[in-house]
C-alpha positions in Angstrom: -8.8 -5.7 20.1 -11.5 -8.0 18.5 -10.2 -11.2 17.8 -10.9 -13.8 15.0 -12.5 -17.2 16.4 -9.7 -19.3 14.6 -7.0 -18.4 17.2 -9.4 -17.7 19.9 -7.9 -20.5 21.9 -4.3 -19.2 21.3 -5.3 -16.2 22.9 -5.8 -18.1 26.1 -3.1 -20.6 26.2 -1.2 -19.0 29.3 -4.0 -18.4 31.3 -5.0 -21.8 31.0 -1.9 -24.0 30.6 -1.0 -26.7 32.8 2.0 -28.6 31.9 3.8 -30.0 29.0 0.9 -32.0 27.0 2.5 -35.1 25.5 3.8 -35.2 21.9 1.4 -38.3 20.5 -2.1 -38.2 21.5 -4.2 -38.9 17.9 -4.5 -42.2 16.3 -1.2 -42.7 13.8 -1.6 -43.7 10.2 -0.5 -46.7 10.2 -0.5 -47.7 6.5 -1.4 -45.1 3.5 -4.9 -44.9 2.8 -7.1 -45.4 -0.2 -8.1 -42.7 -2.3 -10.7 -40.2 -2.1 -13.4 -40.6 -4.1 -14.3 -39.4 -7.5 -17.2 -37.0 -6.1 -15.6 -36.1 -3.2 -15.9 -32.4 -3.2 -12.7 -30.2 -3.3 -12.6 -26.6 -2.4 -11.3 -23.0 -0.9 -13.4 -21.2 1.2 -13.8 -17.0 1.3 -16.1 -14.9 3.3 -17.9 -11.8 1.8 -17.2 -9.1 4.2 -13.4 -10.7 4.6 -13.0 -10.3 0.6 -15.6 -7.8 -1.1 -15.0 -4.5 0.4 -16.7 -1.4 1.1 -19.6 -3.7 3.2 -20.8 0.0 4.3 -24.3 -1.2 5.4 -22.8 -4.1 7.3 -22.1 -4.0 11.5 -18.6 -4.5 11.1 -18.0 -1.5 9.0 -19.4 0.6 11.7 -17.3 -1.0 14.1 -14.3 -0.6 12.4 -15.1 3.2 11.7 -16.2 4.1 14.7 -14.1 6.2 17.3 -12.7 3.7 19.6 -12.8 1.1 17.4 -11.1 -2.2 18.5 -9.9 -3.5 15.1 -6.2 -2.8 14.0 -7.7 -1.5 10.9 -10.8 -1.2 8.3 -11.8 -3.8 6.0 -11.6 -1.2 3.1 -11.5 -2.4 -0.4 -10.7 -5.7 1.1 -9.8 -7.7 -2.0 -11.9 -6.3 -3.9 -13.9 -9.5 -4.9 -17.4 -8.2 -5.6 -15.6 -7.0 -8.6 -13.3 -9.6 -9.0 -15.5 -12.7 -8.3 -14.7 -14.5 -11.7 -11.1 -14.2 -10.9 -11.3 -16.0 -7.5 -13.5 -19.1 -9.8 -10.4 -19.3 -11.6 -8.4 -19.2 -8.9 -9.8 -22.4 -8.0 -10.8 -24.2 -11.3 -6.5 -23.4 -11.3 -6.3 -25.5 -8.4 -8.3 -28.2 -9.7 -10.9 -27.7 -7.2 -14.6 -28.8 -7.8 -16.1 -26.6 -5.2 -15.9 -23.0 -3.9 -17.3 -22.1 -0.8 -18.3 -18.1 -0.4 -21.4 -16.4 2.2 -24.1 -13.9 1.2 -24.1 -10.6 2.5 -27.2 -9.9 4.2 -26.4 -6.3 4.8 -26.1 -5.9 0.8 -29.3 -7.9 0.5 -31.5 -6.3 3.0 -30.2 -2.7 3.8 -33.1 -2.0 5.7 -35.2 -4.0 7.3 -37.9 -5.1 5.2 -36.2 -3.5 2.0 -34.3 -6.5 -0.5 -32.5 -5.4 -2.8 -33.1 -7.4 -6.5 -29.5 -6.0 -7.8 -27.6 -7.6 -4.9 -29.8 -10.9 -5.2 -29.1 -10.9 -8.8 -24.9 -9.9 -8.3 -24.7 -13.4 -6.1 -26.7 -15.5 -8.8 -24.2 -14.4 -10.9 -21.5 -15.6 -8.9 -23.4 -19.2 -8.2 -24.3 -19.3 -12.0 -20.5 -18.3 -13.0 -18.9 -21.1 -10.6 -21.6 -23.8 -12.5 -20.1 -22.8 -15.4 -16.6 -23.3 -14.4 -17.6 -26.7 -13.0 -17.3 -25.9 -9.1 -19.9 -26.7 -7.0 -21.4 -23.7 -5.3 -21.5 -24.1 -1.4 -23.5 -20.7 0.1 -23.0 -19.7 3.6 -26.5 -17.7 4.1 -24.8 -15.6 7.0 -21.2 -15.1 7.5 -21.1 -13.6 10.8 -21.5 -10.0 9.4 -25.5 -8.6 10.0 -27.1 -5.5 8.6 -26.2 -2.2 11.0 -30.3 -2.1 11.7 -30.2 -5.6 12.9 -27.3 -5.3 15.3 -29.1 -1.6 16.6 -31.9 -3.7 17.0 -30.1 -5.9 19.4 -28.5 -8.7 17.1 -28.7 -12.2 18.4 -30.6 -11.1 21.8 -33.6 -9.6 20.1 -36.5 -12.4 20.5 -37.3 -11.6 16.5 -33.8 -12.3 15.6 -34.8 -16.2 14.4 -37.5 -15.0 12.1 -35.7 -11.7 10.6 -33.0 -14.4 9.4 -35.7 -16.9 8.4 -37.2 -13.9 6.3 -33.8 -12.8 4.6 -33.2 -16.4 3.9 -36.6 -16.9 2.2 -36.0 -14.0 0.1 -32.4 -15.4 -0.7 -33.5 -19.1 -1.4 -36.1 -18.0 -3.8 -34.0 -15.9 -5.6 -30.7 -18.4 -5.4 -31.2 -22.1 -4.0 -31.8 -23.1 -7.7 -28.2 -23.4 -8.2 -26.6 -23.6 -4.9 -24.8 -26.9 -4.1 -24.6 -27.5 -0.8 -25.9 -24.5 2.3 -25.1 -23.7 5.3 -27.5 -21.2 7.4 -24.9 -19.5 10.0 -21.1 -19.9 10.6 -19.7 -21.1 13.9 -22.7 -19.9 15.8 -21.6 -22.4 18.4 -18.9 -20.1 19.8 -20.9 -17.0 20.3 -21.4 -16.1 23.4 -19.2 -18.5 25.0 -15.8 -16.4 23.8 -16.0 -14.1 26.9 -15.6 -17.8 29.1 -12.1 -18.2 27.5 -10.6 -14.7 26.4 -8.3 -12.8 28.7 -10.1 -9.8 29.7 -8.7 -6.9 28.0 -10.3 -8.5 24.9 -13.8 -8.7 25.9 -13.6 -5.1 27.9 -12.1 -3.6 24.0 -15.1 -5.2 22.2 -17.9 -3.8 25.1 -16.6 -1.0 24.9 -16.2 -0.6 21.0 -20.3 -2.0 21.3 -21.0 0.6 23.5 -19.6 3.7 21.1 -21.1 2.2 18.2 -24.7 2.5 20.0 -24.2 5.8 21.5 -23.4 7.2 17.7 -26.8 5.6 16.6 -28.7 6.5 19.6 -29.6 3.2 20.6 -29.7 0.9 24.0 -27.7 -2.3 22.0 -25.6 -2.5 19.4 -24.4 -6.5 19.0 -22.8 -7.2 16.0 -22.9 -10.9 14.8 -19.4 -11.1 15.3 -19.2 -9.9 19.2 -17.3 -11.4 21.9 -19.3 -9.2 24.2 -22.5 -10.8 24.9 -24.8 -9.7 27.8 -26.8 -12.9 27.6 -25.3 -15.5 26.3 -28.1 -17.9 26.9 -30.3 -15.8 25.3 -28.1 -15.6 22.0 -27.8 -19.9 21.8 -31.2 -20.1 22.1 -32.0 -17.6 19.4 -29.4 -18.6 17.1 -30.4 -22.2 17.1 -34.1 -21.5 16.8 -32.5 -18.8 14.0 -30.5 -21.9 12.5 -34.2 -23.9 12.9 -36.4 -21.5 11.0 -33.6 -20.2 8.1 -33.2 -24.3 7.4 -37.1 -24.5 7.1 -37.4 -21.5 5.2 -34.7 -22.4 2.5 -36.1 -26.1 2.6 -39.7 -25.0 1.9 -38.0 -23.3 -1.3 -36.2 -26.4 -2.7 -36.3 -29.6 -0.3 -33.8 -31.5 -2.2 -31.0 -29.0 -1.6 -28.9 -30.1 1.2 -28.7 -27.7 4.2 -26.5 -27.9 7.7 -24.8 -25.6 10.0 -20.9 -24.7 10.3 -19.6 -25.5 13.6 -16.0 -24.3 15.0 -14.6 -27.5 16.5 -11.4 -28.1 17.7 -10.4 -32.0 18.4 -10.5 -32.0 22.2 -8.0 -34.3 23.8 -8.0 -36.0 27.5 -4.7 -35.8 28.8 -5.7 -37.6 31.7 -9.1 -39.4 33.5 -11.1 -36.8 34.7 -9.8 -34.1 32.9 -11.8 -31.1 31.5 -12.4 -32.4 27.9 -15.7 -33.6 27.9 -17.2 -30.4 30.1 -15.5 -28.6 27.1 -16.9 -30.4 24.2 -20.7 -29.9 26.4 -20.2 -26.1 26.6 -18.8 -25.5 23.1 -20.4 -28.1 20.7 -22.9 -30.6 21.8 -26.3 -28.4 22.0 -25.8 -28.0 17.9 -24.2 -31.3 17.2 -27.4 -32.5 19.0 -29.5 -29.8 16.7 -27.4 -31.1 13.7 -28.6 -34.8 13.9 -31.9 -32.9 12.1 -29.5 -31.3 9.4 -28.3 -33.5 6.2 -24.4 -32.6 7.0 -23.1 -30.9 9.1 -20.2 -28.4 8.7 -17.0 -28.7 10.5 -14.0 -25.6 11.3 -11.1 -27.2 12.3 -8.1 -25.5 13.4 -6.3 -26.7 16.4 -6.5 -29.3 19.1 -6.9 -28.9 22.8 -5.1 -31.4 25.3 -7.0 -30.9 28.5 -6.2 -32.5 32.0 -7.9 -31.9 35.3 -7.7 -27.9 35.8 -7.5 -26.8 32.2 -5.5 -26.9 29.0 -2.2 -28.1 28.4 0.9 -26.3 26.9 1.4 -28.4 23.7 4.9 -30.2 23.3 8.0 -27.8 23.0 8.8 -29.1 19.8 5.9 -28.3 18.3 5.3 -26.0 14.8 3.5 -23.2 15.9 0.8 -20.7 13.6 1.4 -17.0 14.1 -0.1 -16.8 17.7 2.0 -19.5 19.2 0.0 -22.4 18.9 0.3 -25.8 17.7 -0.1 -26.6 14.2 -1.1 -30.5 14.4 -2.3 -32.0 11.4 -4.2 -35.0 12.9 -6.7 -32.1 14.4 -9.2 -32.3 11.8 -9.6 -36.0 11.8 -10.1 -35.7 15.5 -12.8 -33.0 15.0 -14.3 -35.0 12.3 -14.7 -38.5 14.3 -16.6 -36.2 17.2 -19.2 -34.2 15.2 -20.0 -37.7 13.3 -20.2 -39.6 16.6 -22.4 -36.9 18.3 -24.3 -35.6 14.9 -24.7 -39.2 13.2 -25.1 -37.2 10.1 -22.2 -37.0 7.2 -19.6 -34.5 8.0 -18.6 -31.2 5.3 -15.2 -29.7 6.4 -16.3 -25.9 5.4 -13.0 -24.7 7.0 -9.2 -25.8 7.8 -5.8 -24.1 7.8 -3.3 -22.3 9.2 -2.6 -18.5 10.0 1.1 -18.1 9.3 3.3 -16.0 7.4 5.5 -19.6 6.6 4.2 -21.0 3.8 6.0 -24.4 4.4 3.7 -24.9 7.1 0.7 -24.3 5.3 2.6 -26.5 2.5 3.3 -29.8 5.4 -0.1 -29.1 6.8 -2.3 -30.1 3.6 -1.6 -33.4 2.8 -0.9 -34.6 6.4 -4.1 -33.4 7.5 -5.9 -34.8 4.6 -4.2 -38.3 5.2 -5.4 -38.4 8.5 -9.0 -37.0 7.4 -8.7 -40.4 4.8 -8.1 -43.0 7.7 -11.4 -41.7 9.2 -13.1 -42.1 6.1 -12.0 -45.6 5.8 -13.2 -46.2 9.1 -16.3 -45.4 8.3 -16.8 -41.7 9.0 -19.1 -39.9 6.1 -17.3 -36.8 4.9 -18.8 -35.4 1.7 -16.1 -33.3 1.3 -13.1 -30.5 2.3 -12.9 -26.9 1.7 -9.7 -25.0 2.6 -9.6 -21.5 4.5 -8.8 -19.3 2.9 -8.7 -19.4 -1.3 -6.8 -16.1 -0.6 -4.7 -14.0 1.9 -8.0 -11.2 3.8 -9.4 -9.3 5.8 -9.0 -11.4 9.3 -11.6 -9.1 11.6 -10.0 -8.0 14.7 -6.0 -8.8 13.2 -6.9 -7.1 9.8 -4.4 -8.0 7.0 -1.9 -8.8 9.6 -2.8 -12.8 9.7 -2.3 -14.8 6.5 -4.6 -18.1 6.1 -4.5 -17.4 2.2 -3.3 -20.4 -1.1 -2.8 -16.9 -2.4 -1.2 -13.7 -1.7 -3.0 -10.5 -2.1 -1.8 -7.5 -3.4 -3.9 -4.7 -1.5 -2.9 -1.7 -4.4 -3.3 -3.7 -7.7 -5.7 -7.0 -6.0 -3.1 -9.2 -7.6 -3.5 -13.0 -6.0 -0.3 -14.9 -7.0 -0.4 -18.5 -5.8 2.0 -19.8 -3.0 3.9 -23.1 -3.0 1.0 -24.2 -0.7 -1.7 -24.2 -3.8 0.2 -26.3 -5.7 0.9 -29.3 -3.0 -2.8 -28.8 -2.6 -3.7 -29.1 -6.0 -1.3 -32.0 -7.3 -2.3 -33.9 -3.8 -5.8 -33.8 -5.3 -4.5 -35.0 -8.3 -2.7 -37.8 -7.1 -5.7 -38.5 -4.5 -8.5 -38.5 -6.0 -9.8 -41.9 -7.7 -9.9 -41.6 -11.2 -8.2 -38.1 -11.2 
């Protein structure tokens, strides 16, 4: 089945696993740290197609409707939030979050190439303008993975016109939206794309080809790539267009309002040397460096933090026995994001967002130890001078997780899938009082 980039390196822990990594490899916190500061921004993050429902002009939807598919199940109604968008803003002003973090649908906004639709545009200025009004700073991901079916029939990423169909939707977005946008990011982890089919076992990538393939022959076309493909033919072809994409949507929203501060989303786990000579920095080439280079044009960049990596000469490392583990097996280590952090800020040289960080798991004291340990360590970087603007957890509430469905639970809330209830876990509330308690002047 497809899988979700958040546990893509779970997926290939055997194959890759060395030996027994050891337990302390990230700096310790050696005395508490100071508070945050009073602007530091505090969110949750959602993704439209994950949480809307009924995305029917969007790639995915064909994919998970077609015969063959490789998801466990459809995205459906999802949870329902382009109806309930004012209840997931008072989900977080609840929390006592300043910020919420939530994508665009381009398939919504341009159903047809060429064709924008005004009532969409207008349907996500009123999400931007509601959040304003409930004091949370809006943070817009233009393009959450999910691309309009006649983009991804057109060839997705590979097509050569890729770069400027984005820079056109986000030109009509921007003018329509960037007045009240806080903080943008053009793509979402467009670093990994491409580069999945180097580290999945097999059977994955040979599911997703194939589910590409049916989803094609039904629209009588040579391609379809959805923006969310492990399958790639060409993977070169799909970095260069997706930073050149990354280039000309960052122009295109800048030539609309030049004060509004625009970067890039990167998935980044904190890779770890086990040894000299081992495969770390290799890694951190192939996976990151080509947009943290890109980034050091960008005013932040955006970092997606869920793991670490402990690699030694031939690969990856199993990660101490004793470790907590998420729901595919693999460590749950708070000092990750700190790690991640330190690495896009010494490659980048540009402040750091954390636009995603959590834990799939269906125990909730995991997610509830997780918070403030990571955040502690994410503090001692900050003190040592590391810029982060601010920290948005995935996900405000339990959804639709791609390839796993509803099976995988990154969620501060539950989600009822009949009534669309969200009831808060005991995690929400150690993340809200740690703000609380945190935050200078809170």
């Amino acid at each position: 089945m497809a899988i979700d980039r958040r546990t893509f390196v779970a997926a290939t822990t055997a194959g890759l696993a060395m030996s027994a990594a050891p337990r302390a490899m990230a700096k310790a916190v050696k005395a508490p740290p100071g508070p945050f500061p009073a602007d530091f921004i505090w969110g949750a993050a959602t993704a439209g197609h994950q949480v809307e429902g009924n995305n029917i002009n969007a790639d995915c939807w064909l994919l998970e409707n077609v015969k063959g598919t490789a998801y466990s199940e459809p995205s459906g109604d999802a949870a329902n939030s382009f109806e309930l968008w004012r209840t997931d803003l008072e989900l977080a002003k609840n929390l006592g979050l300043n910020a919420c973090r939530f994508s665009l649908e381009w398939a919504r906004i341009e159903p047809e190439p060429g064709q924008f639709s005004v009532a969409m545009l207008d349907h996500y200025k009123r999400i931007i303008e509601g959040a304003r009004a409930m004091g949370l700073r809006p943070i817009v991901t233009f393009n959450h993975f999910t691309t309009p079916i006649w983009f991804a029939a057109r060839g997705g990423w590979m097509n050569d016109e890729a770069p400027q169909l984005f820079a056109r939707f986000c030109d009509k977005a921007a003018r329509h939206l960037a007045a009240g946008i806080d903080h943008a990011t053009t793509l979402n982890e467009p670093n990994l794309a491409g580069l999945l089919q180097l580290l999945l076992p097999s059977g994955l990538l040979e599911a997703d080809k194939a589910m590409a393939a049916a989803a094609a022959a039904k629209l009588g076309v040579p391609a379809f790539l959805a923006g969310n493909a492990i399958y790639q033919p060409d993977p070169v072809k799909v970095q260069a267009n997706l930073r050149a994409g990354h280039t000309a949507g960052k122009a295109a929203i800048k030539a609309v309002r030049g004060d509004l501060p625009v970067g890039v989303s990167l998935a980044m786990l904190d890779d770890q040397a086990a040894e000299p000579g081992s495969l770390r920095d290799a890694m951190r080439e192939k996976l990151y460096n080509a947009w943290l280079r890109l980034a050091q044009t960008d005013d932040f960049v955006g970092v997606q933090n869920y793991e670490r990596s402990i690699w030694g000469k031939k690969g990856k490392l199993d990660p101490p026995a004793d470790a907590r583990r998420n729901i595919m097996g693999a460590e749950v280590y708070p000092a990750s994001l700190a790690g991640a952090v330190r690495y896009a800020y010494e490659v980048a040289k540009v402040p750091v967002m954390v636009t995603e960080h959590g834990v799939g798991t269906d125990d909730d004291t995991i997610r509830a130890w997780l918070i403030p340990e990571a955040l502690t360590h994410l503090k001692t970087a900050m003190d040592e001078g590391v810029p982060v603007k601010g920290y948005c957890h995935w996900s405000l509430i339990d959804n639709f997780e791609w390839g796993f469905g509803y099976k995988f639970h990154y969620g501060l809330h539950t989600l009822d899938r009949q009534t669309f209830a969200r009831t808060p876990k005991p995690s929400a509330l150690v993340y809200r009082d740690y703000i609380k308690s945190h935050t200078a002047g809170a």
